[in-house]
C-alpha positions as CSV (number, residue, x, y, z in Angstrom):
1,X,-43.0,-16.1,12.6
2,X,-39.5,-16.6,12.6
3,X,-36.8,-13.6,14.8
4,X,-35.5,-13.3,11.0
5,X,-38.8,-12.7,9.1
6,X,-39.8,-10.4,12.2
7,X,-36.2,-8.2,11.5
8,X,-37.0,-7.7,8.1
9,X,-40.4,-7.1,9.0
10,X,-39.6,-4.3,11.4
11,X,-36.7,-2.8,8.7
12,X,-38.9,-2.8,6.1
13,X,-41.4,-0.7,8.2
14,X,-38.9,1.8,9.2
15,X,-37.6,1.9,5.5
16,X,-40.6,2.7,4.6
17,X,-42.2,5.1,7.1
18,X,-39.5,7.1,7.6
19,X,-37.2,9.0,5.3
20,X,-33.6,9.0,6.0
21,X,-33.9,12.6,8.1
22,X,-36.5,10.9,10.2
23,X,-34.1,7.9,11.4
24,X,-31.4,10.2,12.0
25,X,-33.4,12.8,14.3
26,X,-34.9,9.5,16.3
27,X,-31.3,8.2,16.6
28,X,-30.1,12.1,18.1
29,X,-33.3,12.1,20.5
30,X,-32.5,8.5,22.0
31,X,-29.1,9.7,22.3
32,X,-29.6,12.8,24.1
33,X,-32.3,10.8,26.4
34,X,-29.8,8.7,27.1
35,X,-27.3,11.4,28.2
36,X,-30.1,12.7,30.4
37,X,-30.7,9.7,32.1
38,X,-26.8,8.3,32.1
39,X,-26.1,12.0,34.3
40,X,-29.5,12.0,36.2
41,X,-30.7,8.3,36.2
42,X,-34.2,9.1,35.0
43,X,-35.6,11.2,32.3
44,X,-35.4,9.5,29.0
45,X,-39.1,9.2,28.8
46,X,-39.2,12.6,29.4
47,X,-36.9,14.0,26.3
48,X,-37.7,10.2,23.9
49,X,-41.3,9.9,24.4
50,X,-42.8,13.5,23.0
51,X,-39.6,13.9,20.8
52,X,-39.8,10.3,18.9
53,X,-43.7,10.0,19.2
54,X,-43.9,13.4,17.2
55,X,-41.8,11.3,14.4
56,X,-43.4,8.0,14.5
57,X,-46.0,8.0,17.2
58,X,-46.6,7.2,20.9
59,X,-48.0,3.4,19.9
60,X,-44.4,2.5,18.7
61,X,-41.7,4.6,20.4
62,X,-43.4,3.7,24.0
63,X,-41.9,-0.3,23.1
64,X,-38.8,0.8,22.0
65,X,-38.5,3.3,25.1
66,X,-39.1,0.1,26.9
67,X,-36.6,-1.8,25.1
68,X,-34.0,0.5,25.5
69,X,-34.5,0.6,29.5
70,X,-34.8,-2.6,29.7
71,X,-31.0,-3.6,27.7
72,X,-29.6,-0.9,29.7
73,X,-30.8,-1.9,33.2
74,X,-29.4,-5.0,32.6
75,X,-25.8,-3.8,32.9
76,X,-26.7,-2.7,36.5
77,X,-28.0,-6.3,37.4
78,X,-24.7,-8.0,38.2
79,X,-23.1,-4.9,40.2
80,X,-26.4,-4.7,42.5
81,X,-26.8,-8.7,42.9
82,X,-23.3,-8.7,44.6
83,X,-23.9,-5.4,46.7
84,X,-27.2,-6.8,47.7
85,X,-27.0,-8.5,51.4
């Protein structure tokens, strides 16, 4: 399976699962998870996971939860490597 087929797989889901209002509302839970944890430094699991699990289920916003930690952790990497003795 190609990253391509995989995309269109994925879009195709969402298209389909969720209407429109749906999308939106996960979009406005990730964002305010991620206001939580850009003042605190934790917490997104704690707003993301029972918020977007009530719209598409724990099985698939617990990997995207994951996903989104893990691309924003990666902007701290660099910083901490040089700090690091």
């Amino acid at each position: 399976m190609t990253l391509d087929a995989l995309i269109a797989g994925v879009s195709a889901w969402f298209d389909a699962a969720l209407p429109d209002h749906g999308i939106y509302a996960l979009m406005a839970f990730a964002f305010i998870a991620g206001l939580a944890r850009g003042f605190s430094g934790f917490g997104a699991a704690l707003i993301l996971i029972p918020l977007g699990g009530a719209i598409v289920g724990p099985k698939l916003i617990s990997p995207i939860l994951l996903v989104i930690d893990g691309i924003a952790t990666l902007g701290m990497i660099p910083p901490a490597w040089r700090g690091a003795n």
